[in-house]
ROPAZA-346185 format. One record per residue (C-alpha): residue in three letters; x, y, z. Coordinates in steps of 0.001 Angstrom, whole numbers, plus 500000, padded with zeros to 6 digits. Layout:
// residues N
ALAXYZ ...
***
This chain:
// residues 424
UNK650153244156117627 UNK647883242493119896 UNK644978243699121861 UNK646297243892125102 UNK649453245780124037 UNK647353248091122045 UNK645303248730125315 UNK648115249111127436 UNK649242251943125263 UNK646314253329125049 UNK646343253197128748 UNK649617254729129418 UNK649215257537127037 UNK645978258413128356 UNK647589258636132012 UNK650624260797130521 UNK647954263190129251 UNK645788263445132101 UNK648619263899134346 UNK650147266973132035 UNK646737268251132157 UNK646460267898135773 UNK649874269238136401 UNK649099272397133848 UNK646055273239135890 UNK648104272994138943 UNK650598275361137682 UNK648252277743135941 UNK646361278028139228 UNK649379278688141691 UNK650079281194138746 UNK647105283002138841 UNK647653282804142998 UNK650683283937142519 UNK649725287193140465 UNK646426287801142742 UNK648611288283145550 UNK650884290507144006 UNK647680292414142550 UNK646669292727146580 UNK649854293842147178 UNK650288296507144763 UNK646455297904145126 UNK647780298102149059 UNK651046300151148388 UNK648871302299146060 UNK645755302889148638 UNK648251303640151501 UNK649720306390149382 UNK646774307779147996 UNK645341307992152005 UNK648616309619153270 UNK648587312351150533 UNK644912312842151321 UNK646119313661155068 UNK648952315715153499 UNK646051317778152058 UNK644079318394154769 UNK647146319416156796 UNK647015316437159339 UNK649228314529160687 UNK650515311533158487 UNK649398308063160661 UNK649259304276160008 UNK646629304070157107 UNK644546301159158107 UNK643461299052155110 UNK640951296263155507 UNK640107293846152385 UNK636562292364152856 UNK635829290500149340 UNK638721289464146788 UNK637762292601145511 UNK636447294912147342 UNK638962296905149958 UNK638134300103152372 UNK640492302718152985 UNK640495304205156977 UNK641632308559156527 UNK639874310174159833 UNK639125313205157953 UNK636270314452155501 UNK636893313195151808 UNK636722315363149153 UNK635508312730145576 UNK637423314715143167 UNK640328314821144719 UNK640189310939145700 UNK639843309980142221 UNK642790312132140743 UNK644713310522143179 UNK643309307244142741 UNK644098307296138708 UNK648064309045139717 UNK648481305707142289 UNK647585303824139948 UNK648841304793136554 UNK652373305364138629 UNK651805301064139496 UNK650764300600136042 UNK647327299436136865 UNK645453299760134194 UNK641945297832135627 UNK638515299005136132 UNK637056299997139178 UNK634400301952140753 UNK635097303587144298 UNK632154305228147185 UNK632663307048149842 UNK631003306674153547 UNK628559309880154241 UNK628361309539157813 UNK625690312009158081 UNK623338309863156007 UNK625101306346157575 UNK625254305174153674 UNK627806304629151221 UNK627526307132148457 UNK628578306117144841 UNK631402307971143324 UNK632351307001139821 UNK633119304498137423 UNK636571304391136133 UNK638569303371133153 UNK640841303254131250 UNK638867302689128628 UNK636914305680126283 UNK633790304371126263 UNK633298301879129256 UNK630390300358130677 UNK630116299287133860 UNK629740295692134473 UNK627842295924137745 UNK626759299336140062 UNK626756297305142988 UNK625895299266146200 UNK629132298699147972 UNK629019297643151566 UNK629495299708154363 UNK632447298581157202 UNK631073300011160809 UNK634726300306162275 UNK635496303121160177 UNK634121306716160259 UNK635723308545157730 UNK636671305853154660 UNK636162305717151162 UNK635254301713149611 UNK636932300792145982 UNK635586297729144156 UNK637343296006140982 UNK634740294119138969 UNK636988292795136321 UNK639803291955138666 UNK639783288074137772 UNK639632289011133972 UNK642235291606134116 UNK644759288722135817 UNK644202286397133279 UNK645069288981130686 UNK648213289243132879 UNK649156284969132108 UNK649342285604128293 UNK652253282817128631 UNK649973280087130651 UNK646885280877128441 UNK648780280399125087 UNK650703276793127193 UNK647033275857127852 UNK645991276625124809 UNK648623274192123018 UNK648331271436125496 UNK645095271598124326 UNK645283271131120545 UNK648071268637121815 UNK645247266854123542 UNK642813266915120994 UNK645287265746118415 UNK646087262792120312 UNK642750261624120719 UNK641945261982116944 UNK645084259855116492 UNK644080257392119006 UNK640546257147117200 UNK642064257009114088 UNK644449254044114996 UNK641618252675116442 UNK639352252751113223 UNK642091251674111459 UNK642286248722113391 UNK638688247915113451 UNK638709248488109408 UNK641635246406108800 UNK640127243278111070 UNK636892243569108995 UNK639134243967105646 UNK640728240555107148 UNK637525239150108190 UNK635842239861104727 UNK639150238602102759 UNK638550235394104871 UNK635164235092104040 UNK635233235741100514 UNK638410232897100173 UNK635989230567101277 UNK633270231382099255 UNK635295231381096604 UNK636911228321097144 UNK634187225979097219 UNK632718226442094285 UNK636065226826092436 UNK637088223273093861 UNK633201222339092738 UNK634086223500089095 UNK637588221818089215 UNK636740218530090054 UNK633583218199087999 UNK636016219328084999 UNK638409216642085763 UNK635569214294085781 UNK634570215050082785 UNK637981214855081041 UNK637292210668081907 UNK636288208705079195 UNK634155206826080882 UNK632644209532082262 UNK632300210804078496 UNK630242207547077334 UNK627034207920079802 UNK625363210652078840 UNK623131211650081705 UNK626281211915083935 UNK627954214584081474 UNK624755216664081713 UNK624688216145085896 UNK628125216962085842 UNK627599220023083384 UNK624873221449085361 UNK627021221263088350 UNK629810223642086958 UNK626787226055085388 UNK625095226280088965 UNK628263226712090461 UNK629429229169087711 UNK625951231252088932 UNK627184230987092440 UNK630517232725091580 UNK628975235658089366 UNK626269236079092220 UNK629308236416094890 UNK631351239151092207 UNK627981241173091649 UNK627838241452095254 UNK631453242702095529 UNK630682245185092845 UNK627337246352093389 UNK628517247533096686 UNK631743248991095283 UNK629405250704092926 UNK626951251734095748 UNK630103253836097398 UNK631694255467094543 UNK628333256378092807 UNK625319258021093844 UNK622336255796094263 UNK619529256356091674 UNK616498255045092725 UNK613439254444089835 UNK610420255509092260 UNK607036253898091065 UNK603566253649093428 UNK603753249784094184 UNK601229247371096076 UNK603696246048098646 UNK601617242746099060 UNK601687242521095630 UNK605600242915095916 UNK606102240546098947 UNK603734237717097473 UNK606083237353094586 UNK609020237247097030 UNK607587234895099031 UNK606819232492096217 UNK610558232442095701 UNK611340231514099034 UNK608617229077099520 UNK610148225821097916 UNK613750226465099794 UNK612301226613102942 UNK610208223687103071 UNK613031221870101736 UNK614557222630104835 UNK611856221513106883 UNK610953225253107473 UNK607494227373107887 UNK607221230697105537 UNK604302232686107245 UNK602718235507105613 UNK600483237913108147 UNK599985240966105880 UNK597484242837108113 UNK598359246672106430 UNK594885248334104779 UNK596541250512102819 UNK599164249208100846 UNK600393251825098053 UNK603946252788098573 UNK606498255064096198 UNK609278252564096293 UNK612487251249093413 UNK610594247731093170 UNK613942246243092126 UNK616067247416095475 UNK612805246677097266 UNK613023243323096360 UNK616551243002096789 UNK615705244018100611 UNK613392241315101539 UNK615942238792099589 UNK618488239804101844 UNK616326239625104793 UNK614767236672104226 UNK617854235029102733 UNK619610235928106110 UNK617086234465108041 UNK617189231204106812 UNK621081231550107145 UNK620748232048110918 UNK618294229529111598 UNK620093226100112886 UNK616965224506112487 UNK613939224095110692 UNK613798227961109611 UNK610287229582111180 UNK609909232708108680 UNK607340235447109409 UNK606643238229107449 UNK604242240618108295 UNK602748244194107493 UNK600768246748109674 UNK599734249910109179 UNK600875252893112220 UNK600701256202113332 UNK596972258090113859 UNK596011258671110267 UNK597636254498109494 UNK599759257319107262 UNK603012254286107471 UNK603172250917106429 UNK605552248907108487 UNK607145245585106727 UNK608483243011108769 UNK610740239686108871 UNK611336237996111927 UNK612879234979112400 UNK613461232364115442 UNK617158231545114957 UNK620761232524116539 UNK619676235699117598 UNK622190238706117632 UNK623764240316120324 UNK622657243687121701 UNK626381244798121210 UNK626348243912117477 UNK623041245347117021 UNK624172248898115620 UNK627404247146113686 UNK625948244637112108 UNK624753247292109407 UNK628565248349108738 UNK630009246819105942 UNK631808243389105589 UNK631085243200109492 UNK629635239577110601 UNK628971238312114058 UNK632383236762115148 UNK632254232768114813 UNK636213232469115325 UNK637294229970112678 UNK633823228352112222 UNK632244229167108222 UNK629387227369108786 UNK627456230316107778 UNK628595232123104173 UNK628531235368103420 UNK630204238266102906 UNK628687240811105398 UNK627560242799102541 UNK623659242189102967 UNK622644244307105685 UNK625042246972104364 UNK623188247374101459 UNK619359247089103181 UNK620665250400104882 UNK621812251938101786 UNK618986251294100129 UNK616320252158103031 UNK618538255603103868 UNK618379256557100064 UNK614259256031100110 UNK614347257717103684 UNK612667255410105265 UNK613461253805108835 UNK614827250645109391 UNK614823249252113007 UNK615781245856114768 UNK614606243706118056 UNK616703241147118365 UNK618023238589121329 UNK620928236207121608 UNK619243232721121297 UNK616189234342120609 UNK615682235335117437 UNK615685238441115338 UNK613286241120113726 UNK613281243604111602 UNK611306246280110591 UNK611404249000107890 UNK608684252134108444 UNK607657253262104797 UNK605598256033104189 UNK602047255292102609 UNK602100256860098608 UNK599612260736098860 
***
């Protein structure tokens, strides 16, 4: 499946989702509309009746109850006669119990003597409930003789009334969120199986030259010719032995990183002098790179020196760092290492290798510590490896906790620094 299609897909299915999504919050709102109004309604019926029995009471004439709703929640009740608060809420809990309302709410009535609204009770159906807010409730100056009811928890108390759109929400939901693992998941699996291809890729070529090396020396050396001049059997021998060494160093690589991810690093810790350490490294590295018309500078400027480190791994680290940037040089390699030491008390010692080659993208900068990953070069293998180096530098600077950073710019060159923390 190519790219395209797989973005298309991707594309499409994210549109199907947002759209049910959209179209689910588009229901569940004219939903809870839909219930709201019918909550209005109902509290209206109810208020109307409790009014008209509260004229009944005082022996007056039955009129038009006037009800006027001046919040979403808050309503006032007109009656033109004295209120008694009792009464009001008995008749307020038989309206509402007979409407099965089963909500909170907290009711005042207007003292007109005083020109305030006085608070009358909190009520629920609840044993023990606390009110959520004692709100002064507002006055309404066309009325004389009204009582004001307020329901805090009217918004809650609908939603408990959409248990069917909650729990389709709800669903969508884990729908949702199962999609998009799968969609990261195909995704990953992608990614892993064009680095599996990449790396298979690689490591056939690696392979293969020496192997062809090996074959054709052998076949050489099966010539009897070949056989009577002596120094050419030993040339040709030490070609298949140095090539042999090339294969066993590509297999330990393999398997010191399969190792690395099944086992659980052990690391040796010993105080080390890291000039010490990076002097001996350096030596190594010396003769290749002038032999590629390269510079190998050392600019070890750190005071303090001692470190707690696996000298072996540590070793292996500048190997791979060094050996990498003589890979990605096109020219004449220009090496630098360097140490400093940082922080207020000089308490780190900061290694570095920096190199003035290819350079690496900013997008590869974080991948390019992933396993078998290698800057894409198409079909080019003019650079071997088997993206395994920088994979293990990681490892092995996670395991020691240190910090391992990079600069690096297309065309300009890379650095990289590991932060170590001085030996106490």
């Amino acid at each position: 499946m190519t790219r395209s299609t797989i973005r298309m897909i991707i594309a499409l299915a994210t549109f199907s989702i947002v759209g049910i999504m959209v179209t689910q919050v588009y229901w569940v709102r004219r939903a809870f509309d839909m219930k709201e109004k019918q909550f209005h309604q109902t509290i209206h019926v109810a208020l109307r009746e409790v009014a008209q029995k509260i004229a009944v009471i005082n022996q007056h004439t039955v009129k038009p109850v006037s009800i006027k709703q001046l919040s979403s929640d808050y309503f006032v009740v007109n009656v033109n006669d004295i209120i008694d608060a009792n009464v009001l809420e008995h008749l307020l809990k038989e309206a509402f119990a007979k409407r099965e309302l089963s909500t909170e709410y907290e009711y005042g009535i207007y003292d007109c003597s005083t020109d305030k609204m006085v608070y009358g009770n909190y009520v629920s159906s609840k044993i023990k409930a606390t009110p959520t807010l004692r709100a002064k409730l507002p006055k309404y100056d066309q009325y004389v003789y009204y009582f004001g009811i307020r329901f805090p928890n009217k918004t809650t108390y609908l939603a408990s009334q959409m248990d069917i759109w909650i729990f389709s929400s709800f669903i969508l939901l884990i729908v949702t969120v199962f999609f998009s693992y799968t969609l990261f998941v195909i995704l990953r699996q992608k990614r892993l199986s064009e680095v599996q291809r990449d790396f298979i890729n690689n490591m056939t070529h690696e392979l293969k030259t020496p192997i062809s090396t090996i074959a054709v020396t052998a076949d050489l050396l099966t010539n009897p010719q070949v056989l009577e001049k002596h120094d050419r059997v030993l040339n040709y021998t030490q070609i298949i032995k140095n090539e042999n060494t090339r294969l066993q160093s590509h297999i330990e690589k393999v398997l010191q990183s399969a190792r690395m991810d099944r086992e659980k690093l052990k690391l040796n810790l010993e105080p080390l002098d890291a000039h010490e350490l990076i002097q001996e490294v350096l030596t190594s590295f010396d003769l290749k790179v002038k032999q590629l018309g390269g510079t190998l500078n050392a600019q070890l400027q750190a005071q303090q020196v001692i470190i707690r480190a696996d000298k072996e791994h540590l070793t292996n680290i500048l190997y791979n760092l060094l050996d990498n940037a003589i890979k990605y040089s096109p020219d004449a390699p220009e090496l630098v290492v360097s140490t400093q030491n940082q922080s207020r008390k000089n308490d780190f010692l900061v290694l570095s290798v920096q190199d003035q080659g290819l350079g690496i993208k900013k997008e590869y900068h974080k991948k390019i510590f992933d396993k078998f990953f290698r800057v894409p070069t198409g079909n080019i293998h003019n650079v071997k490896g088997f993206g395994l180096g920088l994979d293990y530098v990681k490892k092995i600077v996670k395991a020691h906790r240190w910090k391992l950073s990079l600069k690096s710019e297309e065309g300009k060159g890379s650095c990289f620094e590991i932060f170590v923390p001085l030996s106490k």
